[in-house]
SEGUMAR-410215 format. One record per residue (C-alpha): residue number from 1; chain; z, x, y. Coordinates in nm, 2 decimals. Example, Ala and Ser with C-alpha at 12.3 -4.5 7.8 and 13.67 -1.06 7.14 Angstrom:
BEGIN
SEMAR     i   ch        Z        X        Y
SEMAR     1    A     0.78     1.23    -0.45
SEMAR     2    A     0.71     1.37    -0.11
END
This chain:
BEGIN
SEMAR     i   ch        Z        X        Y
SEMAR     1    A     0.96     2.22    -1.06
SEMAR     2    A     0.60     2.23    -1.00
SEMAR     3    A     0.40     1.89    -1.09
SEMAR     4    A     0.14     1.92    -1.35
SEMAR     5    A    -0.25     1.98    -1.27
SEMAR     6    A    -0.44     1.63    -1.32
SEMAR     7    A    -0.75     1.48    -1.34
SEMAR     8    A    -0.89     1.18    -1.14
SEMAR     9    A    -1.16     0.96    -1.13
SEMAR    10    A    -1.23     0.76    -0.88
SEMAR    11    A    -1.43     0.46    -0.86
SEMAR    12    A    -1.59     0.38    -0.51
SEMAR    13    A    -1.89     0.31    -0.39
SEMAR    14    A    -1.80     0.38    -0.01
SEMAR    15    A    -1.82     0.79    -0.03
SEMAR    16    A    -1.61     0.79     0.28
SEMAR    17    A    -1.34     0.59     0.10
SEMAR    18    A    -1.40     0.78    -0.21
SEMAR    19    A    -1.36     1.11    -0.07
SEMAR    20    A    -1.04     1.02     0.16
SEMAR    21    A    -0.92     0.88    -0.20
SEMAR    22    A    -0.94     1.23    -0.37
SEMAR    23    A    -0.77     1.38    -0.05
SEMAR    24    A    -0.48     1.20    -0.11
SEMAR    25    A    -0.47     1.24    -0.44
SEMAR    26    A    -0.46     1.56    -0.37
SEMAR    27    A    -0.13     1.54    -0.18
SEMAR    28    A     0.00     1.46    -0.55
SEMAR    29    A    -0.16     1.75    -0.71
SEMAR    30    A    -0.31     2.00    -0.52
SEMAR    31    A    -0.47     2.17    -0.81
SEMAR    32    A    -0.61     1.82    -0.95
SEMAR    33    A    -0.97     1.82    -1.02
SEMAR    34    A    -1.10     1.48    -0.85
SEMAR    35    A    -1.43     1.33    -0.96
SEMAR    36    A    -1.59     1.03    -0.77
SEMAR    37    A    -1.83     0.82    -0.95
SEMAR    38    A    -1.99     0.56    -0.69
SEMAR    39    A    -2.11     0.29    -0.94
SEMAR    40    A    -1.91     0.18    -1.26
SEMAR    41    A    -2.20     0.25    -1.49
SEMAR    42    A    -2.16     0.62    -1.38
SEMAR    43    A    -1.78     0.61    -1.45
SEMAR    44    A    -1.84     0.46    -1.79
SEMAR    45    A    -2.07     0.75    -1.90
SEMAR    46    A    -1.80     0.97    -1.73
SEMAR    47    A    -1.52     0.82    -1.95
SEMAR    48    A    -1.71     0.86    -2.21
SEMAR    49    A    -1.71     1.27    -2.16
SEMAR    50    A    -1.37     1.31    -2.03
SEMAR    51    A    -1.05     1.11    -1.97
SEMAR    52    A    -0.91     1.12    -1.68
SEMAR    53    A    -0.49     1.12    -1.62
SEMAR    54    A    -0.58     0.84    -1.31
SEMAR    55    A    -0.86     0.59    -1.29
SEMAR    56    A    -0.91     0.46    -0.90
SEMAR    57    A    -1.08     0.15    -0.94
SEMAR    58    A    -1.25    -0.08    -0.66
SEMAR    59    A    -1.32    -0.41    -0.79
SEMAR    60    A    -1.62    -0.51    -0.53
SEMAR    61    A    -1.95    -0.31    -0.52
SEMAR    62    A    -2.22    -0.36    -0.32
SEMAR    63    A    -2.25    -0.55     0.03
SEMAR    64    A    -2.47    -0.83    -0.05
SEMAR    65    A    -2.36    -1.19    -0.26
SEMAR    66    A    -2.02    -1.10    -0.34
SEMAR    67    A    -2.04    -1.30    -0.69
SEMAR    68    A    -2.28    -1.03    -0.82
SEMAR    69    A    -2.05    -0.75    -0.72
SEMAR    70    A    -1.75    -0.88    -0.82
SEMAR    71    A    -1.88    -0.91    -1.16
SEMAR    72    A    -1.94    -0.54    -1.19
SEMAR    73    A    -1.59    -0.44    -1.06
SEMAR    74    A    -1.42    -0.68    -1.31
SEMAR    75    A    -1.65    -0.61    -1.63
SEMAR    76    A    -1.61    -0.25    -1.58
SEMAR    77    A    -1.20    -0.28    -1.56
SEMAR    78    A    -1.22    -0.54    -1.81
SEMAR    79    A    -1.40    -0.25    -2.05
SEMAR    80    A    -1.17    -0.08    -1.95
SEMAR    81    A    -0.88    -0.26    -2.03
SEMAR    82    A    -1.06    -0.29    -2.40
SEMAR    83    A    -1.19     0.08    -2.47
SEMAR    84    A    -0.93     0.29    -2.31
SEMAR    85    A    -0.56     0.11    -2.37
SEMAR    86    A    -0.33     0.41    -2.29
SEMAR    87    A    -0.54     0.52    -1.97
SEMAR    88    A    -0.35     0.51    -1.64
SEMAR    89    A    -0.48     0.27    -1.34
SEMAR    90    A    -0.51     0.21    -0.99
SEMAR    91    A    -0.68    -0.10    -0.87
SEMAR    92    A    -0.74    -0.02    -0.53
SEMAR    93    A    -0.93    -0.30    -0.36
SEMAR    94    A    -0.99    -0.55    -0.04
SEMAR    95    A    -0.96    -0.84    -0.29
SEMAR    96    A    -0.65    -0.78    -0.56
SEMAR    97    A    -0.63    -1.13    -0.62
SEMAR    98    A    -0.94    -1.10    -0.80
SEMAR    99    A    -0.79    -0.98    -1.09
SEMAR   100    A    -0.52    -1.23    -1.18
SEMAR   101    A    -0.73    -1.40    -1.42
SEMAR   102    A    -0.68    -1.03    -1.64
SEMAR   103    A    -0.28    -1.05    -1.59
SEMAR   104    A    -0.27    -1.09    -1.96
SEMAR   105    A    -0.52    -0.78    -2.05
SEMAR   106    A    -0.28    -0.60    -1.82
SEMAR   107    A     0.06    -0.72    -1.94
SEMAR   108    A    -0.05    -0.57    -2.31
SEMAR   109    A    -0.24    -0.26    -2.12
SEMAR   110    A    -0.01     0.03    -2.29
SEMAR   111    A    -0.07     0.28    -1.99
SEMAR   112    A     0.03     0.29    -1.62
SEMAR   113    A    -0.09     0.05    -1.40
SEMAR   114    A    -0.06    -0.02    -1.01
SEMAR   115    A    -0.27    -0.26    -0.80
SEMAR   116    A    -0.27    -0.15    -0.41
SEMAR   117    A    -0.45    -0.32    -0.12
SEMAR   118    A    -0.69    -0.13     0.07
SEMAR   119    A    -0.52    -0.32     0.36
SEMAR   120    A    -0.16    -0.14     0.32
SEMAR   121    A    -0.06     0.21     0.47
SEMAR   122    A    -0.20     0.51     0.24
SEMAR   123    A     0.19     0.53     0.15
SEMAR   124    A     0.12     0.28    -0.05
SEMAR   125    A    -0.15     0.40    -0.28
SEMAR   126    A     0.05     0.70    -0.29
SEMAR   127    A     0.30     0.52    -0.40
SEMAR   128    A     0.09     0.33    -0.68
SEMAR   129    A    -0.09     0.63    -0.83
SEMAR   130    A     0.23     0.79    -0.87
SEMAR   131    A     0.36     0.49    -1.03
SEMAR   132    A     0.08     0.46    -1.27
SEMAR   133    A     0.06     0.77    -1.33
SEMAR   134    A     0.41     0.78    -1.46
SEMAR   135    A     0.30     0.50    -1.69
SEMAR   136    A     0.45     0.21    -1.54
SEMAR   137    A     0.36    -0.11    -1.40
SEMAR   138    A     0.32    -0.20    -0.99
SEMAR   139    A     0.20    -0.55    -0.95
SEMAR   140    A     0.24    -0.72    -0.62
SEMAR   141    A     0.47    -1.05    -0.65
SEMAR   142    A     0.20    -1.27    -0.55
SEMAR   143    A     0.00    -1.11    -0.80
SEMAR   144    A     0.28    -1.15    -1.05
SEMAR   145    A     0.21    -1.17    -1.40
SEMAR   146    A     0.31    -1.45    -1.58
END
């Protein structure tokens, strides 16, 4: 049975990482279209034109004072979380933990949702976008929600 075409968005503002993101993807669906949006103000204007089947989210943006860019990651999945309840998720970050304070927001999220560290094989965020994609949840234990 063929797998259906899909959309992706992916949010990363390393274009290396954002790129080898979409190529992956694209093991899922080769067909897919994958757009990258480097900055999450780009991604919320893109949302607001089209929805995508997948979000790839990074939580940190930016190199410089990590507080700063950690607030942007985590207000744009927090909008997120409030504007678009049925969209499917992949947190894909260095820093997971970040987002345990939004366990909640996630538990009553109604569409798939995986969290992945950048730090595990590429099998892994295989494994989470497919996961998500089905709808589900993927949270790792230490990242449990309570």
């Amino acid at each position: 049975m063929e797998k259906p075409e899909y959309s992706f968005l992916v949010v990363e503002d390393t274009e290396e990482v954002a790129h080898n993101n979409c190529t992956f993807l694209h093991l899922i669906s080769p067909s897919a279209t994958c757009e990258i949006s480097l900055h999450p103000y780009e991604a919320k204007r893109e949302l607001e034109r089209h929805r995508p089947d997948l979000l790839v989210v990074d939580l940190l943006f930016g190199h410089k004072e990590a507080d700063a860019v950690e607030d942007v990651g985590i207000s744009f999945l927090k909008h997120v979380l409030s504007c678009y309840p049925t969209i499917n998720v992949l947190v894909y970050s260095t820093n997971p933990e970040l987002i345990k304070h939004l366990s909640k927001r996630i538990e009553m999220h109604k569409g798939g949702f995986s969290i992945v560290n950048k730090m595990d094989l590429r099998e892994a965020f295989l494994t989470g976008a497919n996961v998500a994609l089905s709808g589900q949840k993927r949270i790792p234990a230490e990242l449990s929600l309570d």
